[in-house]
N, C-alpha and C positions, 0 to 999 in steps of 0.2 A: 483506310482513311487517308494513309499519304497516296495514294495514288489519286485519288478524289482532288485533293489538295495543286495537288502537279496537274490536275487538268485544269483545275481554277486559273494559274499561275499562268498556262499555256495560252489559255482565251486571253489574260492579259497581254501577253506581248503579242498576239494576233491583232488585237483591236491596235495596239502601236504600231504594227509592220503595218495596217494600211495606213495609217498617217504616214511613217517612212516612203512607203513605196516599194517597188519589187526591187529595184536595186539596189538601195540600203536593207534591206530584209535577207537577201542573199548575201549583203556580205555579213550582215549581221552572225547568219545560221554560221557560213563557214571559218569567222573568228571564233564563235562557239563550239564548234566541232575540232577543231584544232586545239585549243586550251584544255577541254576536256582528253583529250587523246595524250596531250602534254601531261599532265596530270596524272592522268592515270599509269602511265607506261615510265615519266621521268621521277614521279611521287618517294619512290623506294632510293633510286638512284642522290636524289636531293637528303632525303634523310640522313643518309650517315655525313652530311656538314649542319646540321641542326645540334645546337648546345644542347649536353646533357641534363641543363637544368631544367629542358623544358619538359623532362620524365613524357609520362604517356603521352602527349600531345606534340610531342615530334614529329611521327607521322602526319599526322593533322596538319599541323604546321608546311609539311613539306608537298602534302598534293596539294592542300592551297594555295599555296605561296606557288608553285607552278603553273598551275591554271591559272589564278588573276593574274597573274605578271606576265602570262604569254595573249592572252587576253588584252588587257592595256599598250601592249609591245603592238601588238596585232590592227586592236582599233583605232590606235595613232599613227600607224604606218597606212592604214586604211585612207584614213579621214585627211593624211598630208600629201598622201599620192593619188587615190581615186575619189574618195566621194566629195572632198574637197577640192579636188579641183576638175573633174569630168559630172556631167549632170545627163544620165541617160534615162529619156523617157523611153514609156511602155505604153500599148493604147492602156484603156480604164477598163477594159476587163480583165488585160492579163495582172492589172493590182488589185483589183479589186476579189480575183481568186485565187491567184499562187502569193500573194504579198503576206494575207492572215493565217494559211496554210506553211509556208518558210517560217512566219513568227512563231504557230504554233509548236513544230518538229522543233526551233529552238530553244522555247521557254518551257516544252518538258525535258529536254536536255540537260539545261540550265537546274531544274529541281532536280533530276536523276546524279547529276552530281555532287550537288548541296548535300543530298538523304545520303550518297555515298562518305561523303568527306562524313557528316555530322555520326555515323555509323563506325568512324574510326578515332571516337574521344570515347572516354571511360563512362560518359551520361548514357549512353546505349545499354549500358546493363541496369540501369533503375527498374522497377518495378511498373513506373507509370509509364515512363518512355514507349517498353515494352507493350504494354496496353494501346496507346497509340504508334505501333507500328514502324516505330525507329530505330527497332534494335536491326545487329546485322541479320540476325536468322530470317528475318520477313523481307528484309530488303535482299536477301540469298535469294529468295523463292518467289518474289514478285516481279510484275512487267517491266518495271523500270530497268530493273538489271540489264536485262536483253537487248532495253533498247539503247541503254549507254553502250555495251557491248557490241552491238551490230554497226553503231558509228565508228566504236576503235577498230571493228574487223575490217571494214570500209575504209579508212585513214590506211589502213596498215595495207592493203591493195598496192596501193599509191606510193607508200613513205619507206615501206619494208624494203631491205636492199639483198633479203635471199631467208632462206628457212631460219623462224625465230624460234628460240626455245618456248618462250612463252609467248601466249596468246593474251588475246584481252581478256577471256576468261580465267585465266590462269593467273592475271594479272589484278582483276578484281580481286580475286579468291584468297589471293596473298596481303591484298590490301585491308583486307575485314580478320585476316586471323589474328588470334592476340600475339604481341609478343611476347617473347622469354624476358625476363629481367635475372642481371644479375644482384649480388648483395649488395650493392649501394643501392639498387633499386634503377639504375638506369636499362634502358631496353638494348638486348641482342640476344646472340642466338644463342641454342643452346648447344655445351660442348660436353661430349662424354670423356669419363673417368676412367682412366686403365688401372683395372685392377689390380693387375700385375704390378703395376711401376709403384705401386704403396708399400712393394713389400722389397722396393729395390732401395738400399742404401746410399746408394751413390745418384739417385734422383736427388735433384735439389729443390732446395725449401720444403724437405719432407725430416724429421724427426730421426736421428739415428737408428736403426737397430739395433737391440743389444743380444750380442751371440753369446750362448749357453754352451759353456765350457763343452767337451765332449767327456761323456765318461772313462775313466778309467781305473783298472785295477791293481792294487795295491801287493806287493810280493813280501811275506816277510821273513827276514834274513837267515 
């Protein structure tokens, strides 16, 4: 169903990139393709300055708040330096076939993101969500994935400045797991217990020891 949905969405900005034009549709695609790469790859990085109050929806918060804001950064830098001020036609065939074609590769982008962000709020594990297709497990195993990923692998070509630890895939994959919370209930990772050090007295904010006399025997006179 969400993939039906994202091609609905897709035809829409196709049918606008030909009112646009090919070269507002190009830079349209590649402010798209940049905020999303931003997003996905800066999302985790943004997170740890997100208030604790915002519990699960930190992550949320912080790939969104990435992509629309390099987005915005992106089409006002656009619109104040080229489309605003340069006007390049194209004959009428090359907009009337690469213009709804550039709209369309960017208005499924556009939803491959959205189902990603909306995949990383706590409404993904409802029952109905589920039913329609928005938990993470179906957007793991569906085309959209691939194709947001194949843009970040492509960004990362270009942007990558030598061997990354993580990939886009990798970087998805981290974006969709739950996190750990701790006892107040805010999210981080998790940290193991040494077992050893419970039974060390001089560990602090640990409870004294109490040592058990040793036995001994008594002599009588």
């Amino acid at each position: 169903m969400t993939f039906w949905i994202g091609i609905l969405i897709a035809v829409g900005f196709a049918a606008s990139a030909i009112k646009l034009g090919l070269y507002q549709a190009w830079t349209m695609l590649f402010n798209v393709v940049i905020a999303v790469y931003i997003g996905v790859n800066w999302g985790p990085a943004i997170e740890t300055f997100v208030p604790a109050a915002s519990g699960q929806y930190g992550r949320t918060l912080a790939i969104l708040g990435a992509g629309l804001g390099t987005f915005l950064v992106l089409h006002a830098l656009s619109y104040t330096f080229l489309i605003g001020q340069f006007e390049v036609s194209f004959p009428n065939s090359f907009n009337k076939l690469l213009s709804p074609l550039l709209g369309f590769l960017a208005g499924f982008l556009v939803w491959s993101f959205v189902v990603l962000v909306f995949c990383t709020t706590p409404f993904c594990q409802n029952a109905s969500v589920k039913d329609a297709g928005l938990d993470s497990k179906t957007f793991e195993e569906a085309k959209m994935k691939q194709y947001l990923i194949w843009w970040c692998n492509l960004v990362d070509k270009f942007a990558a400045s030598g061997e990354s630890d993580t990939d886009a895939e990798e970087a998805v994959k981290n974006l969709l797991a739950k996190p750990a919370k701790d006892t107040k209930g805010r999210q981080g990772s998790r940290m193991a217990i040494d077992v050893n050090a419970l039974a060390d007295p001089t560990e602090p904010n640990l409870p004294p020891v109490e040592q058990t006399p040793a036995p001994h025997t008594i002599i009588p006179p």
